[in-house]
N, C-alpha and C positions, 0 to 999 in steps of 0.2 A: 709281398710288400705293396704292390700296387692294388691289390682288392682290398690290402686294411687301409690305403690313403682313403680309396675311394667311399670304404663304410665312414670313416674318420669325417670325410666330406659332405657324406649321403647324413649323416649324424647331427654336424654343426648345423646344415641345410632347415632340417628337420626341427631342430632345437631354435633357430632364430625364427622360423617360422611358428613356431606355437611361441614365444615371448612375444612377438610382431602381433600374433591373436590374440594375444593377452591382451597388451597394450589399450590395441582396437576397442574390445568389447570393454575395458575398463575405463577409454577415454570418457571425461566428462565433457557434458554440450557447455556450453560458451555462460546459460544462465544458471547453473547448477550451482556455484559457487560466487556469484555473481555480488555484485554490492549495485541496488537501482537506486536510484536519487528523484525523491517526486518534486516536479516544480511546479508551482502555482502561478502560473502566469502573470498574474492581475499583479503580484507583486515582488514577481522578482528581479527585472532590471527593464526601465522604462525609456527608450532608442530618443524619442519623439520630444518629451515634456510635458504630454497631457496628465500626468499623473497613474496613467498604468502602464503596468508591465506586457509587452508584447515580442513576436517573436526575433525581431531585430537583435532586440537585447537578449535574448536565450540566446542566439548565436553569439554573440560578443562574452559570453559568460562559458561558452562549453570548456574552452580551455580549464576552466579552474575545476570544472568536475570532472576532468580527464586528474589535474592535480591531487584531489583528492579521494581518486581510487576507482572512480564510479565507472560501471561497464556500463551502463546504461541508465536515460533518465524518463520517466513517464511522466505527459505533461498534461495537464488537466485542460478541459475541453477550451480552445482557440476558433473555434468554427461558428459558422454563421447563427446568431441569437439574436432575441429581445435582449437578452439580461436577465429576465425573471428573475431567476436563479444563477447569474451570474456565470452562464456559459451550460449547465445542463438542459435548459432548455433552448433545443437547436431546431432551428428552421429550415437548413438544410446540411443535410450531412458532408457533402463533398466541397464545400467552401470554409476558406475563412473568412471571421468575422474581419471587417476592417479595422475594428476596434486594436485589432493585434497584428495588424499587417495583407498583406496579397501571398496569393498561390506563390507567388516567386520568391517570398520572405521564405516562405515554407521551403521551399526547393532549396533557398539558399544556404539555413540553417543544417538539411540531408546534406550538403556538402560538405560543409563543415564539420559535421558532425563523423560520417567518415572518413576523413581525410585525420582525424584525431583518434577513432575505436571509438567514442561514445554512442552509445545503439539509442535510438528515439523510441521510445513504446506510443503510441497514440490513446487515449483516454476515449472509450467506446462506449457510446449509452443507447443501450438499447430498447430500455425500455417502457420510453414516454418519449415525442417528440414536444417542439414548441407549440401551441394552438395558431401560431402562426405559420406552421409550415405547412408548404404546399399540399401536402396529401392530406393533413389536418381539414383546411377548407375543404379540397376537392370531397372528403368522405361527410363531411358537415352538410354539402351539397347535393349528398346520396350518387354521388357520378359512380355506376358501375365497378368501375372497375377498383374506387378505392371507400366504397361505402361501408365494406366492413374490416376496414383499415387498424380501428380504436374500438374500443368497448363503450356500447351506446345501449341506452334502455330508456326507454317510454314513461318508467316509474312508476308509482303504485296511486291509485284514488282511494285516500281516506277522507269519510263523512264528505265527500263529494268536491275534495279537493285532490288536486296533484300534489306528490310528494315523492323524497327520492326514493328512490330502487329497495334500500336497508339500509344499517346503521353503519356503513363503515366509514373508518375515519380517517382524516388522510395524514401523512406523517407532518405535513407543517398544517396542524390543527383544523379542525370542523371536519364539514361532511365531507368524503372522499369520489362525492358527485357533484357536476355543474353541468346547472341547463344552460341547451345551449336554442336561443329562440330563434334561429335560423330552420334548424333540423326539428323542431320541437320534440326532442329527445335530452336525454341527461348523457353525459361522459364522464365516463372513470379516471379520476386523475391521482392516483396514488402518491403526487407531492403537491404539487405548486397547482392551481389552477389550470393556470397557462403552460402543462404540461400534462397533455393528454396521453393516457397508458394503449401501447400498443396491443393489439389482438395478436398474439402468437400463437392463436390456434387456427388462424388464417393464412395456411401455406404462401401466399402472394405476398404477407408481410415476414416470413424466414426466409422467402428470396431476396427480397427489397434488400435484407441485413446483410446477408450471407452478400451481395452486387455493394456494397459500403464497405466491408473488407476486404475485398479481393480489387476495390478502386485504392485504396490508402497502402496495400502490399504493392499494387504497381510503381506506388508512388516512392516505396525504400524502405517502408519503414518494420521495424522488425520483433513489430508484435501489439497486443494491445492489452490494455487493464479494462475491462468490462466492469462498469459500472451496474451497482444496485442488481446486482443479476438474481438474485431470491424474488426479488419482485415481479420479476416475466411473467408469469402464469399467475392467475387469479382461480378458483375452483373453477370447473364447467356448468354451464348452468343448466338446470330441469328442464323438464320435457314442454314444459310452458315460457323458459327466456329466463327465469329468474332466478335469483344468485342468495344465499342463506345468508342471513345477519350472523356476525359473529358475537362469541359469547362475551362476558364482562370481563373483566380485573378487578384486582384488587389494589390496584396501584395507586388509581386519583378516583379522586369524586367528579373529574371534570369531564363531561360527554364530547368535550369537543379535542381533547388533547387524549394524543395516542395511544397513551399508555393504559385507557378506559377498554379497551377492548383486546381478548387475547388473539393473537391473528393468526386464524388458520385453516384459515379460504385466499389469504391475499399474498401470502409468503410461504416459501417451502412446502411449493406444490412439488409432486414425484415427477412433472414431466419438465423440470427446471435442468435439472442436472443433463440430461439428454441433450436440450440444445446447447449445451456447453461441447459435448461429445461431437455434434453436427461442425461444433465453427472448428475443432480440433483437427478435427478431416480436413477440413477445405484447409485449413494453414499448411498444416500436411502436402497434402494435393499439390497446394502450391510452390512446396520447395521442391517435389517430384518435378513438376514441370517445367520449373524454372531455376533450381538449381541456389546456391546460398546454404546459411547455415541456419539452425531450426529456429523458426518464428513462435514466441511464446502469447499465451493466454494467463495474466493474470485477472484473475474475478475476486470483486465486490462481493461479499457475503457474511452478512452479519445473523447466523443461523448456528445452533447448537452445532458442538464440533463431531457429533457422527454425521450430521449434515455436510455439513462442510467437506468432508472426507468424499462423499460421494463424488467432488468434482474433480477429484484426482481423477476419474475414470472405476472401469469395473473391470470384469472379466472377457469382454468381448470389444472394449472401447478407452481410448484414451480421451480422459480429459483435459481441463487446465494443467498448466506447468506449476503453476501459482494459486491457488485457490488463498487468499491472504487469511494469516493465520491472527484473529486479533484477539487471544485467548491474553493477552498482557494487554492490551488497550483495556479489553470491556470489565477484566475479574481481579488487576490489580488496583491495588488502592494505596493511598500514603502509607498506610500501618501494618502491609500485608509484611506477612514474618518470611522468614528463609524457604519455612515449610511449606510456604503459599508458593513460593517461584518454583520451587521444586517439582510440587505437584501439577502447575501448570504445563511448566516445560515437557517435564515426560509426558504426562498425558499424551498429549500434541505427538509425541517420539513414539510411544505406545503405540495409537491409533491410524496412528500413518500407515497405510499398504506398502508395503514391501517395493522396491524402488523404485520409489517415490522419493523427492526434494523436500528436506525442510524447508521451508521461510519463516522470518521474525520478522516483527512491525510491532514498531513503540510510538508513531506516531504519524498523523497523518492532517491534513487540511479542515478536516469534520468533528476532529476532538482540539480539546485545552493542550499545549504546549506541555511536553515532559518536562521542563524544569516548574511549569506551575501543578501541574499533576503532583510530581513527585518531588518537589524540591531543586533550587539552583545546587544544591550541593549536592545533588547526584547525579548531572547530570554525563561525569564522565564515568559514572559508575554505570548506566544504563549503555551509553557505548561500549562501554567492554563486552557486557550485557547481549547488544547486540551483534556485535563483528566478532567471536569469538565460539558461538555457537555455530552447529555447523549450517551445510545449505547455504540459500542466500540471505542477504538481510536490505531491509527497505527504509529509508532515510528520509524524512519528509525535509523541505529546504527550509534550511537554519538552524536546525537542532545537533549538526556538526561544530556550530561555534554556540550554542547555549540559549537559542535567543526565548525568551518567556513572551507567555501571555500579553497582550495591551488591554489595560482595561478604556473601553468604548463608552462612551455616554449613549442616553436612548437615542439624542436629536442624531447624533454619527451613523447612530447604527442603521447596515442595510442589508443584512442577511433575512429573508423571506420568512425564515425559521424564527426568526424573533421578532418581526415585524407584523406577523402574519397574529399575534396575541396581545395581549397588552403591556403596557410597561413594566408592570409590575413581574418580577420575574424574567425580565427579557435576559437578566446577563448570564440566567442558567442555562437561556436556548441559543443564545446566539453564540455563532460560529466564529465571527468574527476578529474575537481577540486574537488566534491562532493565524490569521489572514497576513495580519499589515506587512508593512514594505522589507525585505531584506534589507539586514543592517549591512553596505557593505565598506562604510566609513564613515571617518566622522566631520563627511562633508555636508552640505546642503541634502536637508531631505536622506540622510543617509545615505549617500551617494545611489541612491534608487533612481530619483529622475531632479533633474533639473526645473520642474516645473513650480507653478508657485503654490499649485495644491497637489497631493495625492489623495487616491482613490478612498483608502481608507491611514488612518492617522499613524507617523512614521511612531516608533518607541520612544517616551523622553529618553532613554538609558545609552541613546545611541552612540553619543561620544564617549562613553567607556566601552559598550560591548558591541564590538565592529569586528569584520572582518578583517581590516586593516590592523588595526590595534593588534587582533592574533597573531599574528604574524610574528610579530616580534617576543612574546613572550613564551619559553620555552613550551610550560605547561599547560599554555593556554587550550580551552578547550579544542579549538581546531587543530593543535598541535599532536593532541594525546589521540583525536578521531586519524590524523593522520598515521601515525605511529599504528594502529592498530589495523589501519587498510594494508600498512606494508605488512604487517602478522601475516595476514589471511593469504600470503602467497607462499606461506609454508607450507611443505608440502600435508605435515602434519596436520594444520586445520585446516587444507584441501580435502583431504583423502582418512583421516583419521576418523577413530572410535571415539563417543561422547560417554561421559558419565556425568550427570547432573545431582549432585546430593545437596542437602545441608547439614552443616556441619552443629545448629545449635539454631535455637532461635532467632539470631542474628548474623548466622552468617552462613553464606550459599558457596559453594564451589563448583566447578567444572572443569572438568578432566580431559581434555585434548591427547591422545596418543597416536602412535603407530611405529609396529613393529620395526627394527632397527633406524629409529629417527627419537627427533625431540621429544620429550612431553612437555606438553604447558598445561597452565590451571591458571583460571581465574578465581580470584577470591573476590570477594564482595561485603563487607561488614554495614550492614544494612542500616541497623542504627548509632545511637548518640554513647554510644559506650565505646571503649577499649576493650578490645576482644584478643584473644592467644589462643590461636589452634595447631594441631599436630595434624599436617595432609595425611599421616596413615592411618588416624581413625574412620576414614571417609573412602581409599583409593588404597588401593593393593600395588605391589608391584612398583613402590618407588624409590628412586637415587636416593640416596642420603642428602644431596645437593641440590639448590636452586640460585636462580640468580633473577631478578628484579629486567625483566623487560622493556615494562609499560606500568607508569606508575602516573598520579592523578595529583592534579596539586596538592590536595592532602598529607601527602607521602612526605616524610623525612628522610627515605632513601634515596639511592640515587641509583639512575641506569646499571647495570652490572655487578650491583654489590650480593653479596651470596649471602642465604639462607639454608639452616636446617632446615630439613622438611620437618621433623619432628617440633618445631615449636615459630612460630611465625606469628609479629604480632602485627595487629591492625589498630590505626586510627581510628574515632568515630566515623562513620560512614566514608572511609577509606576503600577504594578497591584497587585492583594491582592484576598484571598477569607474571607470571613467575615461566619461567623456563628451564629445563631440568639440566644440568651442567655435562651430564652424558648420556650420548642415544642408546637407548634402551629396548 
């Protein structure tokens, strides 16, 4: 009796131990399932009165993005600038600008921000400083130690003049070179002027970076979004200094806008992906020696999507957590069919390396607002969209409560992008509309700031469509964002299998399971018609039963009323998430 307690013992011992190791090797990290929240400083809550948004006001605001589900918020650059470009071109990396507060606004906000779980990501640009910043001069002035700091060339003598290097072009219009008559050399400035491109084939400039992350990790924060990161590497140049023109397009007649040349000496060079691997390490590194939970990389890359993949890491290297998946920003369009979502999503699911993290992004500071994109009437059909698929998903601020486009006049406008051209045409480049102030009431100024102007112009639409106002309306759009962040803590669309199909020209489905738990399915009825589908001709293996979740103002349902799975109808651009009446 006593040697069978003891096997009986030696058994259980055994058996909790391999469920213990299950568990373990099955736990997800912290960003895996994550919902991040981008805020755009300039305009999301302004402490002061001058009309922008700075970090006082991000503190005074975390609460409500602890509210609304967010594990984490990535904030676009707060550091020391001109403005050129309204905070990407930085002067010096380890300051803030005052424009947005002091070192101790910063500390203040790390407090606060812990003391809630909201995780701060820092907005990381790597690669162009300001022409104002220190190492800029110092390398203008050929000092040693930072004279090959930036990408510098002498230029070319035609018919017995100076001229630049080749024909590249920069992304905010004209040549992608500026002399500089100090150095009597030209610099490489792949956006803004005043935003000269780093040399990352200059080991002295991936320390300088590599001493910038491990300064703002001391500081709390617990991770970064890496800006424009396809852009670091430029080809290497000939045995003589020189860099090859790149080829034409077929896109515009115009030599001086971007789209005149196919770029491929200045973007998605092979040695890009690697320093992504390099900062991977050191974030790495740093949790080894200092202990915390895993500090993420997501990266900027607007590159064909087997590119894009390569930042995941390889066979010998981890990369990004987040390489930003924006195969829905760049390839959908208002009239894209069921079959276009379909094929995007999988793709994406397809090509991903084996475990690996999804992420979705519908919308972000650099494109048109999703409800101007794709319509105000969908915009809670694109949340479902996004918080229901699996991995994590990325939320630009405002498009939880619906906020659209402002259209800007030329004299308003100050995005470099559209300023940098002529009038004519400015409201296709300019970034702007996507900008203006959080609506967060329907008080003065949108309760953004108290002052007597803002930076750029608040939405006339503000006293209906406020933050405030949602609050109170069942189905209002931040009601239905909210409803759908408490979803994502199922364990089923934690840890479940996706199926992405369409079910017909108009209408897309997604399949959520796992084994003895819920299923859910989002449906989606994309266009202007009334649509009737059967979930079995798309999904194997389901209940006879559903019942109405999360449902969109459209909806004539109501929370918990049940459905045949066999015939289920939709609104015109109606979408819904259903959940199956028993675990399956």
């Amino acid at each position: 009796m006593a040697k069978w307690t003891t096997y009986c013992w030696c058994s259980l011992v055994v058996l909790l131990g391999l469920c213990l190791t299950r568990t373990q090797v099955e736990a997800k990290e912290w960003w895996e399932t994550a919902s991040f929240y981008q805020i755009y400083p300039r305009s999301f809550k302004d402490s002061d009165g001058d009309g922008v948004g700075d970090l006082k006001g991000v503190t005074s605001k975390l609460a409500y993005l602890k509210e609304i589900g967010m594990a984490a918020t990535w904030l676009s650059p707060f550091l020391k600038s001109p403005m050129a470009d309204f905070g990407y071109d930085i002067s010096n990396f380890t300051e803030v600008d005052p424009l947005f507060g002091t070192m101790d606004d910063f500390e203040d906000m790390m407090k606060k921000s812990k003391e809630l779980g909201v995780r701060i990501i820092l907005d990381f640009v790597p690669n162009h400083s300001s022409d104002e910043c220190e190492w800029f001069i110092k390398s203008a002035a050929r000092d040693p130690e930072y004279k090959d700091y930036y990408i510098w060339h002498p230029g070319k003598i035609v018919n017995g003049s100076r001229t630049v290097p080749n024909n590249w072009v920069s992304v905010f219009r004209g040549s992608a070179w500026e002399w500089h008559e100090g150095r009597q050399e030209y610099y490489l400035h792949q956006f803004h002027k005043k935003q000269p491109d780093f040399n990352f084939r200059n080991p002295k400039v991936r320390e300088a970076m590599n001493e910038i992350l491990r300064f703002w990790l001391r500081k709390g924060i617990d991770g970064f979004r890496v800006d424009a990161i396809y852009h670091a590497f430029e080809v290497a140049p000939d045995a003589e200094g020189n860099y090859p023109d790149e080829p034409r397009n077929d896109w515009t007649d115009d030599p001086d806008d971007y789209g005149y040349l196919h770029h491929i000496y200045t973007v998605d060079q092979p040695e890009t992906p690697h320093l992504v691997y390099e900062w991977r390490k050191l974030l790495d590194d740093f949790r080894k020696e200092n202990g915390g939970d895993e500090r993420i990389l997501m990266v900027e890359t607007w590159s064909p999507i087997n590119i894009v993949m390569e930042y995941y890491g390889n066979a010998t290297a981890d990369g990004a957590q987040i390489p930003f998946n924006f195969q829905m920003i760049s390839y959908l369009w208002n009239d894209s069919d069921a079959y276009h979502y379909d094929n995007l999503i999988n793709e994406w699911l397809k090509l991903m390396p084996a475990g690996r993290t999804a992420n979705w992004v519908v919308g972000n500071h650099d494109k048109n607002r999703v409800g101007t994109r794709f319509g105000a009437d969908r915009i809670d059909m694109f949340n479902m969209l996004l918080l229901t698929l699996p991995g994590c998903s990325i939320t630009y601020n405002g498009e939880e409560i619906g906020m659209t486009d402002v259209w800007i006049s030329w004299e308003e406008t100050v995005d470099p992008q559209a300023c940098n051209g002529h009038e004519d045409g400015y409201e296709y480049r300019s970034r702007d509309p996507a900008r203006t102030p959080f609506q967060w009431s329907d008080e003065k100024n949108s309760g953004f700031s108290d002052g007597d102007k803002t930076w750029l112009p608040v939405s006339p639409n503000y006293k209906m469509e406020n933050l405030k106002r949602q609050r109170g309306i069942a189905r209002s759009h931040l009601n239905v964002f909210k409803e759908l962040q408490n979803l994502r803590h199922e364990e089923t669309l934690r840890e479940g299998s996706t199926e992405v199909k369409a079910f017909s020209h108009d209408v897309l489905g997604i399949k959520r399971s796992l084994a003895n738990d819920y299923t859910y399915i989002t449906l989606m009825n994309i266009f202007d018609s009334q649509q009737v589908v059967n979930l079995n001709d798309a999904f194997k293996n389901l209940p006879a039963e559903f019942e109405y979740v999360v449902l969109s103002d459209k909806s004539i349902r109501r929370k918990g009323d049940k459905v045949a799975s066999s015939r289920i109808e939709l609104l015109p651009k109606e979408a819904v998430v259903l959940r199956s009446i028993v675990k399956v």
